[in-house]
BALOBA-1460 file (C-alpha; in Angstrom, 3 decimals):
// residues 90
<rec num="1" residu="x" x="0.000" y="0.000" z="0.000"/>
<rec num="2" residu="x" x="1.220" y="2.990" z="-1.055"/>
<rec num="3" residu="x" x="-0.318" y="6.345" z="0.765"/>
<rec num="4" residu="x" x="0.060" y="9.722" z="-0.833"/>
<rec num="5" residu="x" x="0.378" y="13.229" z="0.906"/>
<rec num="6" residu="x" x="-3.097" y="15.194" z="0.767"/>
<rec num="7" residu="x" x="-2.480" y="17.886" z="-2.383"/>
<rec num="8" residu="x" x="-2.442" y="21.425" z="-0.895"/>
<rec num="9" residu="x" x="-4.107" y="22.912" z="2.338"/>
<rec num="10" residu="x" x="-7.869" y="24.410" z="2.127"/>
<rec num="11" residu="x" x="-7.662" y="27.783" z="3.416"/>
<rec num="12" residu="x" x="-10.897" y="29.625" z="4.952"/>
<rec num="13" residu="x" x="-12.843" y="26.767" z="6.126"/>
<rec num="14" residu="x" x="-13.416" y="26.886" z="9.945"/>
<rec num="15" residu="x" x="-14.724" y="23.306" z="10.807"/>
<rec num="16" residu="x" x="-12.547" y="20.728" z="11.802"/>
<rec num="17" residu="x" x="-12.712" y="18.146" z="8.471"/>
<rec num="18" residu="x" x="-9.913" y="18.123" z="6.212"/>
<rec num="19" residu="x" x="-12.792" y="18.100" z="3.168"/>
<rec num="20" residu="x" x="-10.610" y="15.064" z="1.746"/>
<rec num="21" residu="x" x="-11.286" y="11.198" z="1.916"/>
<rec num="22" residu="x" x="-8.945" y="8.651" z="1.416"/>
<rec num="23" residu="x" x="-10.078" y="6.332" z="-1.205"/>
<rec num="24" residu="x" x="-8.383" y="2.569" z="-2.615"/>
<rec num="25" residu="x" x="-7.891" y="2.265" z="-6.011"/>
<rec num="26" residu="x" x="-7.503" y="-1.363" z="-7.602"/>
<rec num="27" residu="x" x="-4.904" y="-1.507" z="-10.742"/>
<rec num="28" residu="x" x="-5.180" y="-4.724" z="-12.147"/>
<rec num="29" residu="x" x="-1.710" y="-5.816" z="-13.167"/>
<rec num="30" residu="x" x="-0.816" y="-8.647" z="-15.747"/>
<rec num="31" residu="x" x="2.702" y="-9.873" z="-16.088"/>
<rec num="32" residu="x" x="3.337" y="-10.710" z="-19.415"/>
<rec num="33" residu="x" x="6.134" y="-13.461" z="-19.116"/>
<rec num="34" residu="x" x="4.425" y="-15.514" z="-16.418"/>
<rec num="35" residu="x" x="0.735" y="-15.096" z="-17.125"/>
<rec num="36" residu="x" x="0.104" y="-14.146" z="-13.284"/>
<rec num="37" residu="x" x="-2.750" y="-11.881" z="-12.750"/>
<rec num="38" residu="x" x="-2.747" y="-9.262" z="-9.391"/>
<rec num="39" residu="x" x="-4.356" y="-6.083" z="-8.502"/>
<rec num="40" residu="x" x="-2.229" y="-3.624" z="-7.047"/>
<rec num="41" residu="x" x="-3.686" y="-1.156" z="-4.516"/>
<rec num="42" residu="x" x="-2.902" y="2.539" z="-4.272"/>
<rec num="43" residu="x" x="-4.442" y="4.474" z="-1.704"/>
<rec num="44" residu="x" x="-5.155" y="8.428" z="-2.558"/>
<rec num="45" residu="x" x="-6.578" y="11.475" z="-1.239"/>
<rec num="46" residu="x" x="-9.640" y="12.703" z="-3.272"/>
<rec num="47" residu="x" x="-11.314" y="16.190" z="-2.424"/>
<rec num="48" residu="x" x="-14.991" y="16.478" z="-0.986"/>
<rec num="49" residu="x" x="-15.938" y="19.303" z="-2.904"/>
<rec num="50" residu="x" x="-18.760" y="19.351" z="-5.280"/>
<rec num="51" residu="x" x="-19.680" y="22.521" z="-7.659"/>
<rec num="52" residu="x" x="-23.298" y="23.616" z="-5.802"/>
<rec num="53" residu="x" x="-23.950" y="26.634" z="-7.854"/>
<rec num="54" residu="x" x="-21.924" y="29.634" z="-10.060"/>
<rec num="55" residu="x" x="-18.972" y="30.581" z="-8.020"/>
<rec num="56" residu="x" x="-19.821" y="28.276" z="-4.518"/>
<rec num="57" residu="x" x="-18.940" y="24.898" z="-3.916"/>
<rec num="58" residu="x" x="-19.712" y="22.033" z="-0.550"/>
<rec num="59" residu="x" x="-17.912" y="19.734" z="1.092"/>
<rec num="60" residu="x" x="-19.734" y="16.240" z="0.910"/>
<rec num="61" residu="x" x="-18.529" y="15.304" z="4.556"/>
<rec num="62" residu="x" x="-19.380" y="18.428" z="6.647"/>
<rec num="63" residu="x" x="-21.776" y="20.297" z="4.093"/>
<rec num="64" residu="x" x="-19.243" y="23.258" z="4.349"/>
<rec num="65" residu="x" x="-20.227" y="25.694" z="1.229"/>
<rec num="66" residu="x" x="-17.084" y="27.969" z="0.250"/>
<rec num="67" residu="x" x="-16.954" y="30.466" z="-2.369"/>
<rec num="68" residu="x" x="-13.986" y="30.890" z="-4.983"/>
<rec num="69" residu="x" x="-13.861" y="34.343" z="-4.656"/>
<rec num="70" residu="x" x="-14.752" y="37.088" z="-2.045"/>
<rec num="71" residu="x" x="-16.934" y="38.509" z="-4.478"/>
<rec num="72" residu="x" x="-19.188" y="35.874" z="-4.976"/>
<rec num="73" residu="x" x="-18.931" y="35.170" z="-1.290"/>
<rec num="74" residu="x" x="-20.625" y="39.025" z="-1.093"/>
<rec num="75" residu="x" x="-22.896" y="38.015" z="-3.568"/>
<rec num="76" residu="x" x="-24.057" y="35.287" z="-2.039"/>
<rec num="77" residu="x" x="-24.482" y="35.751" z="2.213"/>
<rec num="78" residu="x" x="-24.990" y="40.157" z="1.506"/>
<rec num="79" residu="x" x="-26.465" y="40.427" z="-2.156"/>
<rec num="80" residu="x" x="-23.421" y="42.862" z="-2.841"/>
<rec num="81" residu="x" x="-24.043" y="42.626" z="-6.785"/>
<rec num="82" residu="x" x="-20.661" y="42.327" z="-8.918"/>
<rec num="83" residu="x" x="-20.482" y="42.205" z="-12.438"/>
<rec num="84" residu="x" x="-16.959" y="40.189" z="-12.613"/>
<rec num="85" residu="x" x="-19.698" y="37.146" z="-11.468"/>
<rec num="86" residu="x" x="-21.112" y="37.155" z="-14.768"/>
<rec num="87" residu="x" x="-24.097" y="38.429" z="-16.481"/>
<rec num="88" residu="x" x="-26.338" y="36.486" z="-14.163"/>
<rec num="89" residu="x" x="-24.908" y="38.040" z="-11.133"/>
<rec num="90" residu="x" x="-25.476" y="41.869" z="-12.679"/>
């Protein structure tokens, strides 16, 4: 088994989960010479973040919503319209 260093630090979210899972990945492996079949395992670190809406996204493990921007995060929790958002956010 072969585990892999989460990829980066999330910044601005004040809960406690790391909005990552670690998930097992099965390679099946076939050697050629021998005819021996295996399946290697390789353990990663997958992000918990799912696209909600324009500009927002939520963690599947803590329901966390975070905001790529801190305009849309004005948009969003005040209503402070900004037309960098888009047309939909005029």
């Amino acid at each position: 088994m072969t585990f892999y260093k989460p990829r980066g630090k999330v910044t601005n979210m004040k809960n406690s989960c790391k909005h990552q899972k670690l998930i097992e990945k099965r390679i099946p492996f076939y050697n050629d010479f021998t005819g021996d079949e295996s399946i290697d395992v390789i353990w990663e670190w997958e992000d918990t973040f799912k696209d909600i809406d324009l500009h927002r996204y939520k963690c599947t493990q803590c329901g966390e919503i975070g905001y790529y921007s801190g305009a849309a995060k004005d948009y969003y929790t005040k209503g402070t319209k900004n037309s960098m958002l888009g047309p939909t956010c005029d």
